[in-house]
KOLZAFI-406314 format. One record per residue: residue in three letters; x, y negated, z negated of N, C-alpha, C, O, CB in turn. Coordinates in steps of 0.2 Angstrom, whole numbers, plus 5000, padded with zeros to 4 digits. Glycine has a CB too. Layout:
BEGIN
ALAXYZXYZXYZXYZXYZ/...
This chain:
BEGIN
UNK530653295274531053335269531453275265531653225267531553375273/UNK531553315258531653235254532553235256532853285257531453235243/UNK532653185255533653185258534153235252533853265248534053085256/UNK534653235253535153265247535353185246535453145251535753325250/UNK535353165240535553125234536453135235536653195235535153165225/UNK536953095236537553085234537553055230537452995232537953075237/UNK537753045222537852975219538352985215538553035212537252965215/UNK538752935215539152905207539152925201538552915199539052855205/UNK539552945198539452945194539552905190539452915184539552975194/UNK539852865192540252795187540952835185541152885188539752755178/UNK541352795180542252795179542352885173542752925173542652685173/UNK541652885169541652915163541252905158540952945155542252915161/UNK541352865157540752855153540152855153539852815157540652805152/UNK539752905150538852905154538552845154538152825159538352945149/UNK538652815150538252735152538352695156538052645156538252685147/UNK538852725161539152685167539052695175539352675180539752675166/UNK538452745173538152775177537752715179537652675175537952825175/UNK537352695186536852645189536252685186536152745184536852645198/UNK535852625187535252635184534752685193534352725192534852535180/UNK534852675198534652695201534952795202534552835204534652645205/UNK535652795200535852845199535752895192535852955192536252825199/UNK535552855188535352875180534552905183534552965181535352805173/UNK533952885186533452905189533652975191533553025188533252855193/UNK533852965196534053045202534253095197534153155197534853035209/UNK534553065192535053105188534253165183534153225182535653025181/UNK534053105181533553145178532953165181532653215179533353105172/UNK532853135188532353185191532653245195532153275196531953145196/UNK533253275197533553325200533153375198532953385192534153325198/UNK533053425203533153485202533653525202533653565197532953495204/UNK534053525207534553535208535353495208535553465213534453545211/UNK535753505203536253445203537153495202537453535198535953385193/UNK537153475208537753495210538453425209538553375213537553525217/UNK538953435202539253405201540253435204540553475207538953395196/UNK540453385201541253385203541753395195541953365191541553285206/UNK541553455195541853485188541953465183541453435181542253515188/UNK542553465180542653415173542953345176543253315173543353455168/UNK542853335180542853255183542153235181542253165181542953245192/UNK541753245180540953215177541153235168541353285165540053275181/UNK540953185167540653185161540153245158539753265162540353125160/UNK540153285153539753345150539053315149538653355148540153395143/UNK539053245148538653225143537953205148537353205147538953165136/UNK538353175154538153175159537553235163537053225166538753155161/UNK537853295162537853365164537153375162536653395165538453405162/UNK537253355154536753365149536253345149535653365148536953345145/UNK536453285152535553235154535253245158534653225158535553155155/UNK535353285164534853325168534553375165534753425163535053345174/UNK533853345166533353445168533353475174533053525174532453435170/UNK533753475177533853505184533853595179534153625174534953455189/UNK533553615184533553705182534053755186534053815185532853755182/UNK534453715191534853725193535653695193535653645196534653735198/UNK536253715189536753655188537253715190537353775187536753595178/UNK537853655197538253715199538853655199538853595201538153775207/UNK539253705194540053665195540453665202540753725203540653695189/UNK540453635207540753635214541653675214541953705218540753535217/UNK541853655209542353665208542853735213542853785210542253665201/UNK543053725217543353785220542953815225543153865228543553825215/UNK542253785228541853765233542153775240542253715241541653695231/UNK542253795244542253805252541853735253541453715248542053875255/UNK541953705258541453665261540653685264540153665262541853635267/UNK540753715268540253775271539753815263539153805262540953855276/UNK540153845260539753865253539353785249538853775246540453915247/UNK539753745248539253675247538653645252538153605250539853615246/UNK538653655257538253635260537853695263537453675267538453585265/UNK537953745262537453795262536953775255536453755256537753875263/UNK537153785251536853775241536353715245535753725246537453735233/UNK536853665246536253605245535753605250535153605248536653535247/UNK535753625258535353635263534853675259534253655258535753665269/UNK535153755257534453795255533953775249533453805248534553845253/UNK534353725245533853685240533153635243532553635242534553625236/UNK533653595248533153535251532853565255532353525255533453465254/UNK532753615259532253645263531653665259531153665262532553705267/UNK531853685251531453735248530953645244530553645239531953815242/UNK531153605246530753535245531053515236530753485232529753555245/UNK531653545236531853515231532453445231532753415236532053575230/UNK532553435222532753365223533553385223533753435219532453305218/UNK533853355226534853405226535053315224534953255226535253455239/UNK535453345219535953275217536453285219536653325215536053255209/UNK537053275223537553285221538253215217538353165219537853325228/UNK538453255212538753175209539453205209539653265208538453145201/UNK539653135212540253145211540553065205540253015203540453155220/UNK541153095205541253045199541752975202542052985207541753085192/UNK541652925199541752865200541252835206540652845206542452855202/UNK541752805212541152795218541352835223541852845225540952725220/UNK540652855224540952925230541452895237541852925240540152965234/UNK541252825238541652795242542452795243542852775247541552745242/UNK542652825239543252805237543652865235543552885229543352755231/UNK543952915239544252965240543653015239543653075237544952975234/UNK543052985240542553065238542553115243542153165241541653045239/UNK542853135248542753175251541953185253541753245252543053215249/UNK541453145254540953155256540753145265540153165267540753115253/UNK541353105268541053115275541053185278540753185283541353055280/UNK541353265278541253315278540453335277540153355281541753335274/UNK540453315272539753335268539053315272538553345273539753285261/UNK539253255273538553215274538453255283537853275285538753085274/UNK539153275288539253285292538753345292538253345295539853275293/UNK539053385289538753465290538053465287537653505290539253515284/UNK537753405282537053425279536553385286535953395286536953395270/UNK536953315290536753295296536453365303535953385306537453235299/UNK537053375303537153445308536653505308536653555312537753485306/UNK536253485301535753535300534953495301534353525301535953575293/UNK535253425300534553395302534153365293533553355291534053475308/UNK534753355290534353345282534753285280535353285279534453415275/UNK534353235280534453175278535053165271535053215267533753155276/UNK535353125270535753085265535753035262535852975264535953075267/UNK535653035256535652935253536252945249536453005248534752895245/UNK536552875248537252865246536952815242536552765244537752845251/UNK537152825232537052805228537752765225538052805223536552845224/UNK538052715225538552695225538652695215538152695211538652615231/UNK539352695214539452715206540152675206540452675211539452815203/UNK540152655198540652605196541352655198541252715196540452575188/UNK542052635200542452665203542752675196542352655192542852635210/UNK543352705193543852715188544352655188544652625183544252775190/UNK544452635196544752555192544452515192544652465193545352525195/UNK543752515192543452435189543452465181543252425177542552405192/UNK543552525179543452535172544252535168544352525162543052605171/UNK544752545174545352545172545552465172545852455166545852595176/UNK545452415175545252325174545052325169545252285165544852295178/UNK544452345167544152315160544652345153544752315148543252345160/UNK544852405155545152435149545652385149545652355144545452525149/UNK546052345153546752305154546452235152546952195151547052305162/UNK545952215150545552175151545952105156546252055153545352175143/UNK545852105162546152095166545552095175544952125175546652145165/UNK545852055180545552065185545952095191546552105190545252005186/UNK545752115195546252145201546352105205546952095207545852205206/UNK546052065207546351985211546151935204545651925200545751955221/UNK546751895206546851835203547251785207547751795210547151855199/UNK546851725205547151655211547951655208548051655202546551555210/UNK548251645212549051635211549451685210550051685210549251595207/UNK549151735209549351805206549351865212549851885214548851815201/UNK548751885214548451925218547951915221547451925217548551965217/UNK547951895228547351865231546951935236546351935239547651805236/UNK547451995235547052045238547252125234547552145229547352045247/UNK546852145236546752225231546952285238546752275244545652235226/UNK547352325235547552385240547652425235547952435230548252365244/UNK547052485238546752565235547252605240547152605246545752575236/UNK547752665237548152705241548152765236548052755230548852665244/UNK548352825239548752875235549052895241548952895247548352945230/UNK549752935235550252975238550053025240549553065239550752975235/UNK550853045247550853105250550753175245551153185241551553115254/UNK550353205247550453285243550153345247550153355253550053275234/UNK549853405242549553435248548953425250548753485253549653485246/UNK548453375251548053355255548053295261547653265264547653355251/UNK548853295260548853215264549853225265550153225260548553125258/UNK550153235273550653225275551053195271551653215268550553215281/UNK550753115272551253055273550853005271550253015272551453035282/UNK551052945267550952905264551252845268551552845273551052915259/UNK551152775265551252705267551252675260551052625260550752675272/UNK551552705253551552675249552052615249551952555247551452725245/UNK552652655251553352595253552952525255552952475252553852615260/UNK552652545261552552485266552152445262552352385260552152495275/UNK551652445260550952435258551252395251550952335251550352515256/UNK551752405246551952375242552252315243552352275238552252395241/UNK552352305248552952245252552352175251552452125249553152265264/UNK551652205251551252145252550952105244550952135239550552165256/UNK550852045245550652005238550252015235549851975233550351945238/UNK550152105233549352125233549452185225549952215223548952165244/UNK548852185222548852225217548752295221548252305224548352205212/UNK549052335219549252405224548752455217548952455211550352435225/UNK548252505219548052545212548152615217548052625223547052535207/UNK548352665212548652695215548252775212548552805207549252675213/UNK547652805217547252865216547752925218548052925223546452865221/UNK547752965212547853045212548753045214549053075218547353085218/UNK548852995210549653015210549953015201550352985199550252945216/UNK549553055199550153045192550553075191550953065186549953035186/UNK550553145195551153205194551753185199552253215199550853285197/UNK551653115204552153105207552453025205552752985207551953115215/UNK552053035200552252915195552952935198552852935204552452885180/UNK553352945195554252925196554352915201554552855202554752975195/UNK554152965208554052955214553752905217553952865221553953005215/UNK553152915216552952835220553252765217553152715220552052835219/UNK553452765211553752685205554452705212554552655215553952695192/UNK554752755212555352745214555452705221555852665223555752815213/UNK554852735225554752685232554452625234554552595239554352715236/UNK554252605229553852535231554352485230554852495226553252515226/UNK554352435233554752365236554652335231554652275234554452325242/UNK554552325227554452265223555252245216555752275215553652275218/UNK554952205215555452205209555352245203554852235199555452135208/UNK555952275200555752325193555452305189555052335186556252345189/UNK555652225188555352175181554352185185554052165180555852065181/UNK554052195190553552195193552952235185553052295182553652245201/UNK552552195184552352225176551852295181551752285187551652155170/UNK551652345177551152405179550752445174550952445168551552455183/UNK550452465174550152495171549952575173549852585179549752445170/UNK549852605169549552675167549052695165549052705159549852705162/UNK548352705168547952725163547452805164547452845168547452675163/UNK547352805158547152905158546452905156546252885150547652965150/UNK546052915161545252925158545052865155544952855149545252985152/UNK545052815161544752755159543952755157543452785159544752715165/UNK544052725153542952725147542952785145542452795142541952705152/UNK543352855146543152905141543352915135543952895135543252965142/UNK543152935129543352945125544252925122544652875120543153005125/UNK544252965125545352995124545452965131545653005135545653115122/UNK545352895133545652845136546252825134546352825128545352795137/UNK546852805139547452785135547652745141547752765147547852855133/UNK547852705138548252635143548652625142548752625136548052555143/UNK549452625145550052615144550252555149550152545154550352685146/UNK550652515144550852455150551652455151551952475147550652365147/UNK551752445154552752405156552652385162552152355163553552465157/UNK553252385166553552365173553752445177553952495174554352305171/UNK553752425182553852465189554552495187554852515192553752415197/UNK554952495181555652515179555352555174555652615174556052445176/UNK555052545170554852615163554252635163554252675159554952585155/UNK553752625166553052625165552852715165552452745163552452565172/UNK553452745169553152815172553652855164553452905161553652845183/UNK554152815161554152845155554052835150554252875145554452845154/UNK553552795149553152775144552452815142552252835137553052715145/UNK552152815151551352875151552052925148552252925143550752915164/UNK552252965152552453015148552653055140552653105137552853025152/UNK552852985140553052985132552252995129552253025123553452905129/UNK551752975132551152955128550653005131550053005130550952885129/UNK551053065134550753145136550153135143549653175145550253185128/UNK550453085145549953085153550253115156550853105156549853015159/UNK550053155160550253215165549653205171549853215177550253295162/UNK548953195170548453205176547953145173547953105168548053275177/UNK547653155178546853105178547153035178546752995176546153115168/UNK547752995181547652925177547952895184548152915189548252905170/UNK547752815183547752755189548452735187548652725181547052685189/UNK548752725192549252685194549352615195549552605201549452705197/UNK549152555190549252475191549752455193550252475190549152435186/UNK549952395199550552385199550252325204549952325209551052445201/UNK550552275199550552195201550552155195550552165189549852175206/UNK550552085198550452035191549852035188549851995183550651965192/UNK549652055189548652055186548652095181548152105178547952085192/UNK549252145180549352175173549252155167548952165162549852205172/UNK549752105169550152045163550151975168550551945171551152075161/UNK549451945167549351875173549651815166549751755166548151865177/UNK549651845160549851775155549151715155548551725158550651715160/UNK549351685152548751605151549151545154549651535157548651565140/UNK548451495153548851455152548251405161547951445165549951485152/UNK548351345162547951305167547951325172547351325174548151255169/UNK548551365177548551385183548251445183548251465189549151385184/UNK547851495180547651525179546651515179546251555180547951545175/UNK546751445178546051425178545551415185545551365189546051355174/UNK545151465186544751465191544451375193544251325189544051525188/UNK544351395201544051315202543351315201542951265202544151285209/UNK543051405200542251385197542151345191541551315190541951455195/UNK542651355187542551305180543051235179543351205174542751355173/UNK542951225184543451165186543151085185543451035187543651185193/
């Protein structure tokens, strides 16, 4: 039986989709995506003659679709946007379509903050700067309790998934210093992308000022604003 397809979708942009993913994409029959979290244009580029927006999906009703697809020897894409590794909610998925005895491939896709980095034109670690990278979101209604406090405390660039209705709130917990530069971004590589920069002091009123309310990454470290200059110069070019 041919597997069910999970793939990436990359940050937004259709062209940042993998080339092994851009394949599945156009051989699909069946392409089950992550609502307006995929790109339309994306949507567009399959022949798939079956295309279901998951959107408001029971768990159980998604892996029934996909199971009765791949039994009937069909090709089941499911995409999810950025990389499914990364808050995809996929181990549920992969669990229940196992449970029934129908294989899985995991097609990995460029995440939102390697596209929210490039919009900053910037890196996430940097020598003297930040030597480690820390992926978290805040408490809300799919998650008790957080560690955003603790997690701050460390030398590390903190990006912050699926908190932008709680910016104030999460800026107001973190350990660092106010002058700490950060960044805002809204629909990294789509169209009506929007990058906002300051410090861990104004940055939550500045997105707002600039009508962010959803979809945006939370930066927070010196790799926002890492400056020039020698000390910054890698010892690959040394």
């Amino acid at each position: 039986m041919i597997p069910v397809y999970i793939v990436g979708a990359g940050p937004g942009d259709p062209d940042l989709i993998t080339v092994r993913g851009n394949d599945l994409l156009r051989s699909a029959d069946v392409l089950v995506y992550t609502g307006s979290l995929i790109s339309p244009a994306l949507v567009a580029r399959s022949p798939a003659a079956v295309k279901v927006n998951s959107h408001g999906m029971r768990l159980e009703e998604l892996v029934d679709l996909m199971e009765e697809h791949a039994r009937a020897g069909k090709t089941v894409v499911r995409l999810h946007s950025g990389d499914p590794s990364i808050f995809g909610a996929i181990v549920e998925q992969i669990a229940g379509l196992r449970a029934r005895r129908i294989g899985v491939e995991i097609v990995p896709g460029v995440s939102s903050m390697n596209a929210a980095a490039a919009a900053l034109q910037t890196q996430l670690t940097l020598r003297d700067v930040a030597e480690a990278l820390i992926v978290a979101r805040p408490a809300g209604k799919t998650l008790e309790s957080d560690e955003i406090r603790e997690l701050s405390r460390h030398r590390a660039t903190l990006v912050i998934f699926l908190g932008t209705e709680q910016m104030e709130d999460v800026l107001s917990r973190v350990e660092c210093p106010p002058s700490t530069p950060a960044a805002v971004v809204y629909h990294a590589s789509w169209p009506d992308q929007k990058v906002v920069t300051g410090t861990v002091a104004d940055v939550a009123a500045k997105a707002r000022a600039a009508g962010i309310t959803k979809t945006a990454l939370l930066i927070i470290g010196g790799v926002v604003d890492p400056g020039t200059g020698e000390r910054r110069r890698s010892v690959l070019y040394s």
